[in-house]
N, C-alpha and C positions, 0 to 999 in steps of 0.2 A: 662753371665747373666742368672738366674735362668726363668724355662718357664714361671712360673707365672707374674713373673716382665717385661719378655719383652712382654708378650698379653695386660698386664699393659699399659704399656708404648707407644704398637700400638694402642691401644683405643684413647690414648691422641692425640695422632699422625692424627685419622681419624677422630675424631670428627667431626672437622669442614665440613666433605662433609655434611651432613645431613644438607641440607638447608632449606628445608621441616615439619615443626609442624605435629604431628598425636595424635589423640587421644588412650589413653589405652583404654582396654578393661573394666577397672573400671570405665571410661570417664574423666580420670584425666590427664592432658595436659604434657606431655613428662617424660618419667621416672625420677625415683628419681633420683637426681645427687650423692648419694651418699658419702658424704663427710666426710672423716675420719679425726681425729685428729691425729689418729696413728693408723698405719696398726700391731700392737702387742697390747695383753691385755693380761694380767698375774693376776689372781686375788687367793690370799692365804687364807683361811680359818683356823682363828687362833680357830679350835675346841677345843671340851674338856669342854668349857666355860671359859673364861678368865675375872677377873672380874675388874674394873675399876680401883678399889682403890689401884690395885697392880702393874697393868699399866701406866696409862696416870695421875693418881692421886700420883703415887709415896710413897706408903705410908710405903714403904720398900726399899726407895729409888728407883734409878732409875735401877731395874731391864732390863730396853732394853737400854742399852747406844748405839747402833748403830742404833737404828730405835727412838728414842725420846732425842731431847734436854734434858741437867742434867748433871751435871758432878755426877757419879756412885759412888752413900752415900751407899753401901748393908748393912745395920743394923743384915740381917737374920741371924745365926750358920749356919754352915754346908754343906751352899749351897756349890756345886761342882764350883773349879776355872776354867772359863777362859780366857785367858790371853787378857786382854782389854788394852795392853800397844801397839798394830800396831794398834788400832784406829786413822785413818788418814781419813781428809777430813769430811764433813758436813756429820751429821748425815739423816736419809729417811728424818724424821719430815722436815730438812731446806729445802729437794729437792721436797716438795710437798705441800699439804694441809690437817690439819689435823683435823678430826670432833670429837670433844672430850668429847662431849656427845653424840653421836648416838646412837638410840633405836631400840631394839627388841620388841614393841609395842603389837602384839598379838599370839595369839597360844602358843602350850607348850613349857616352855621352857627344851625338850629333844633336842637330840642330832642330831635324823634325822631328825625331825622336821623344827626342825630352819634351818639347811641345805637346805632344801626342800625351804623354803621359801626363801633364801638367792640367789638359783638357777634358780630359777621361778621369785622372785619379784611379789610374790602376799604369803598373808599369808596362810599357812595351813589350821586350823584349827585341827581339828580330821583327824588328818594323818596315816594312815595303815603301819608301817614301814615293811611290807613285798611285799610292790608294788611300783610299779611306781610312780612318783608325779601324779596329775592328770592334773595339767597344766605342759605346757611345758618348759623345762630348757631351760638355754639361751644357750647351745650346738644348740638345734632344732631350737632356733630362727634363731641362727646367722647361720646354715646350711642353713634355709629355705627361709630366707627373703632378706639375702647378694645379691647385684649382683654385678660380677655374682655368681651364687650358690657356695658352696664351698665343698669341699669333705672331708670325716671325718678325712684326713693327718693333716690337720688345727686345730681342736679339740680333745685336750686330758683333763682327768680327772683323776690328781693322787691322792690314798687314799690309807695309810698303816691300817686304821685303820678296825672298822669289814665290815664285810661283804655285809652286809644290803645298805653300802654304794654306790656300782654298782648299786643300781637301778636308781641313779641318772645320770646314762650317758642318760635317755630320760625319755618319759613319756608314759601315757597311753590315751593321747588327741587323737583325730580322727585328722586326716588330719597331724599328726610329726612321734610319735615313732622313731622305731628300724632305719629307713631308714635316719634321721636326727640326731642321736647320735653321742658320741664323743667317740673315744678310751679309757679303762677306764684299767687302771692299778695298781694293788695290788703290792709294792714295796719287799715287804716279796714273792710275788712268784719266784723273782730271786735270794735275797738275802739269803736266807734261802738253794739255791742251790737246788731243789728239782723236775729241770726237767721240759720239756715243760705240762707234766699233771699238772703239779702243778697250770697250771695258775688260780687264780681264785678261786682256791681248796676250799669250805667251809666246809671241816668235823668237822671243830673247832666251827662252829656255831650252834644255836638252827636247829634241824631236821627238822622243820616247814619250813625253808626257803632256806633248800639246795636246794631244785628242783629249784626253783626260782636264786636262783646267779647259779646255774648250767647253767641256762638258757640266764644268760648276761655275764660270766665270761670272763674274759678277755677282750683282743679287735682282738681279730681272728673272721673271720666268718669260717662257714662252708665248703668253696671254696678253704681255704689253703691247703698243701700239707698234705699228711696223716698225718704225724706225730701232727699235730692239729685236730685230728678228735674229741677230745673229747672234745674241743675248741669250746665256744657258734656260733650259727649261729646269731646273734644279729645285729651287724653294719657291712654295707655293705660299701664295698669300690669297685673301679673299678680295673682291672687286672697291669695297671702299680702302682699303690698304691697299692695293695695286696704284691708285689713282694718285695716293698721296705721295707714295716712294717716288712713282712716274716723275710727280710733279719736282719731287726732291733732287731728283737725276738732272731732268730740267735745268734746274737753277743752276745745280754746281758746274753743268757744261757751260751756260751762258757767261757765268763769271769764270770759268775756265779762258772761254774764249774772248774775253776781254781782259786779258791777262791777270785776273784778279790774284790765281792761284798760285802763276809765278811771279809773281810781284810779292814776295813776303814784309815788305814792309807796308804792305797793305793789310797784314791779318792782328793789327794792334797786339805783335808782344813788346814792342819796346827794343828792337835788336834790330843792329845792321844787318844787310840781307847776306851779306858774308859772316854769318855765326851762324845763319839755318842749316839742320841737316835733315837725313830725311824721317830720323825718330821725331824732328817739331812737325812737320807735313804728316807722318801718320796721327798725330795727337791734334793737329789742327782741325783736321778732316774728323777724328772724335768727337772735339767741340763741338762741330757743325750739325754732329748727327745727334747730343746733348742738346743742344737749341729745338733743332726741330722735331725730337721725337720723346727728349726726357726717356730714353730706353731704361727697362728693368736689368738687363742685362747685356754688359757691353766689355767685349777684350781687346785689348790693345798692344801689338806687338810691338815693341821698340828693338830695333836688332844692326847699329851701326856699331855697337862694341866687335864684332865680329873684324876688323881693319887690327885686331887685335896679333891676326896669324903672320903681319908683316910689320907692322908700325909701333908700337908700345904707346909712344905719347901721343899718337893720333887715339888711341882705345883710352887712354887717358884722359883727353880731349872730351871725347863721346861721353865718355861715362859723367863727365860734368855735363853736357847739354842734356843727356838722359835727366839726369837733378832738377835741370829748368825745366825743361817741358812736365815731369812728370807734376810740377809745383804747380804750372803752371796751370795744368789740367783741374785740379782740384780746387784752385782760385775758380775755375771759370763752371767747377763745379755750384758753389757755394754762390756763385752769383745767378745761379738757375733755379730761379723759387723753388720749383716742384722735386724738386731733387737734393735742395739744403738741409743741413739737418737731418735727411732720409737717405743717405749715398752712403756706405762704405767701401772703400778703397783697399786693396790688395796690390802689391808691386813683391815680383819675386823675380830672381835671375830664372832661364829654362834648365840652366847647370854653369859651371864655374868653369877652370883656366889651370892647365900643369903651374905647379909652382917651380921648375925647371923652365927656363928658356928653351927656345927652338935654335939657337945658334944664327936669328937675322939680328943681328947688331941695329939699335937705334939709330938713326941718324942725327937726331938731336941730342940725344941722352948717350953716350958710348955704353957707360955702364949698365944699360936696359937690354935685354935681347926681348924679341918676339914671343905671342905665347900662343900654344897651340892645347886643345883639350880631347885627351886621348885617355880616361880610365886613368892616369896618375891623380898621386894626392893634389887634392887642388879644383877639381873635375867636378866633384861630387860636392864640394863645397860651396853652400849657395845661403842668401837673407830671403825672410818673408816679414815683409809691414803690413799690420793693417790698421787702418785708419778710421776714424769716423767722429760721428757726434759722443759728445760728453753725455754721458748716463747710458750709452749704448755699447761703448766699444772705450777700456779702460788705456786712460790716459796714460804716457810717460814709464810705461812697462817695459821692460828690458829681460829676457831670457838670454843670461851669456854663454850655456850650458848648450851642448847637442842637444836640440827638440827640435823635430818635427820634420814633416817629408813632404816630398812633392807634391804624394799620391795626397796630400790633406786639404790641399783649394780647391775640389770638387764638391767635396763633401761639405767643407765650411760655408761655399755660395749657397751649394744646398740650404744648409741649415740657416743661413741668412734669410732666408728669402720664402721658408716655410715649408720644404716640399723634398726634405731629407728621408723620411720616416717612411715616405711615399717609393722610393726606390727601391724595386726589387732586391729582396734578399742576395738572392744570388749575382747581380750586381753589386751589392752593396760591400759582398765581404770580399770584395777585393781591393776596394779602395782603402786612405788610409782613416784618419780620424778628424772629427771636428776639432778645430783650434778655439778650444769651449775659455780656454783663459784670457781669451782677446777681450769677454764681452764681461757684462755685467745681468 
């Protein structure tokens, strides 16, 4: 039995001495009981902008045949095959609830943006994407507010995409930051083979903002052994969790550097190494961190729809390998003892796609143009699934009605996971609401 689960399990055990009522120091009458649904939350970030009509509207068929009801019409040329003939078993949609107009309501719809506000559960507004959010992500919540507190082995944040994106392992609020962050890892700094400096590396980005991801890069602190010196001082862990990540880093270089990482027909999905993109490398690198840590709390960015602003059936394309990997993830959930049956699943776009063309003519499709998301209709329009065990999270549920908003997966991990009630007031009301009809 894992240490966590048996301090767990003696908690329960000792309860009952406590014969005694006491006031908190807030003067509020015996601590929160904290009550979870499920001690796993897994929430995917279908970035890039994914926009409805190609989704959940099917207007090209059914592009996700494992995450949406439909039997799979793909009208598109050219899009890349994959073999949809082992589809076995109910697709997400039947094993969950799914909001099928859910909106991106306000602030830009950019990239970091929406992310920022999708992490916080408060909207943007004029967002700096060279800093920190200004409210706190729900890494810092669910660090700060959980009891008992939780250490950042619990929280991880994968992103293949740029850079800019680490800054959302925390924020810049008084009383969270660096000390309530979650692990944040760039899938390209292993698979690319490129060495423990590599973690994090931003030469590829604008100049403006290397100091800055220098500054959060990776998820080492400063305390690691040398060979991480260069390795941000950012999230602190304590010395038996320093030793394990250490050792974690470890491995994934050594099989980096034995080509393991680009080698993809090496990571057993069943697919030729020309269908990988880099949304299955960010969910690969997921798994991995699922195997060896069973994290409480884990986000996952998927953001190659984004090929959207030039290509049509390439975003076409993506938006079907997003379907596989994201299936994929939750097969290899459901085969992680400690996490089966205990995981619920979240998959939302950050914001949607002008339903106007940009005027780039398809090259495959003539009658396709390009799509680009600028605050037209289309922008704002985005899905929220969520998923899970039967008797916890209601099966085959369908909202086809406008409900629900971005600012609502903050609040709902919260409430998932016990430690909603626990968020400052003034925090709280600016988020949006729990998605209380998901569950049972």
């Amino acid at each position: 039995m894992k240490r966590r689960k048996f301090i767990k399990n003696l908690g329960l055990g000792t309860a009952a001495t406590i014969g005694v009522p006491y006031l908190l120091p807030s003067g509020r009458l015996f601590a929160a009981t904290g009550y979870r649904r499920a001690n796993h939350v897994v929430f995917c970030l279908f970035a890039g902008g994914v926009r409805n009509l190609e989704s959940v509207h099917k207007s090209h068929g059914n592009l996700m045949p494992r995450t949406l009801k439909g039997e799979e019409t793909r009208t598109l040329l050219g899009i890349d095959s994959i073999n949809n003939d082992e589809i076995n078993g109910p697709t997400l949609q039947e094993q969950g609830t799914l909001y099928k107009e859910f909106r991106f309501k306000q602030g830009s719809t950019g990239h970091y943006g929406a992310h920022a506000t999708a992490m916080t559960g408060v909207y943007t507004g004029n967002v700096n994407i060279n800093a920190n959010p200004e409210n706190p992500t729900i890494f810092e919540l669910y660090r700060k507010h959980n009891s008992p507190s939780m250490s950042a082995k619990n929280a991880w944040w994968v992103s293949d995409s740029e850079g800019l994106y680490a800054n959302l392992n925390y924020s810049s609020h008084p009383g969270y930051g660096a000390n309530y962050g979650a692990n944040y890892v760039r899938p390209s700094s292993f698979t690319d083979g490129l060495g423990h400096d590599s973690l994090g590396d931003p030469k590829e980005y604008d100049p403006e903002v290397v100091e800055k991801i220098k500054s959060i890069r990776g998820f080492c602190d400063a305390n690691f052994s040398p060979q991480y010196s260069g390795v941000a001082n950012s999230i602190v862990h304590d010395e038996a969790d320093k030793i394990e990540i250490e050792n974690f880093i470890n491995e994934c270089m050594d099989e980096a550097n034995m080509g393991g990482f680009s080698n993809p027909s090496a990571w057993n999905w069943d697919l030729p190494s020309s269908s990988f993109n880099g949304d299955m490398k960010a969910v690969h690198f997921a798994e991995k961190i699922i195997t060896e840590f069973q994290p409480e709390l884990l986000v996952v960015n998927m953001h190659t729809a984004d090929i959207a602003h030039s290509d049509f059936t390439k975003y076409a394309n993506n938006l079907h390998k997003m379907d596989y990997a994201l299936a994929h993830l939750w097969n290899h959930i459901q085969e992680t003892p400690d996490m089966k049956n205990d995981t619920i699943l979240i998959a939302m776009p950050e914001h949607g796609r002008n339903i106007e063309g940009n005027g780039i003519v398809d090259t495959v499709n003539p009658d396709q143009q390009a799509l680009d998301h600028t605050h037209k209709a289309g922008s704002r329009e985005i899905f929220a699934l969520v998923v899970g065990p039967s008797g916890k999270v209601v099966h085959g549920q369908d909202f086809l009605v406008e409900k629900g908003e971005s600012i609502d997966i903050v609040p709902t991990i919260a409430n998932i996971l016990g430690f909603d009630n626990e968020i400052p007031g003034y925090l709280r009301q600016r988020m949006g609401e729990v998605l209380a009809e998901s569950f049972y």
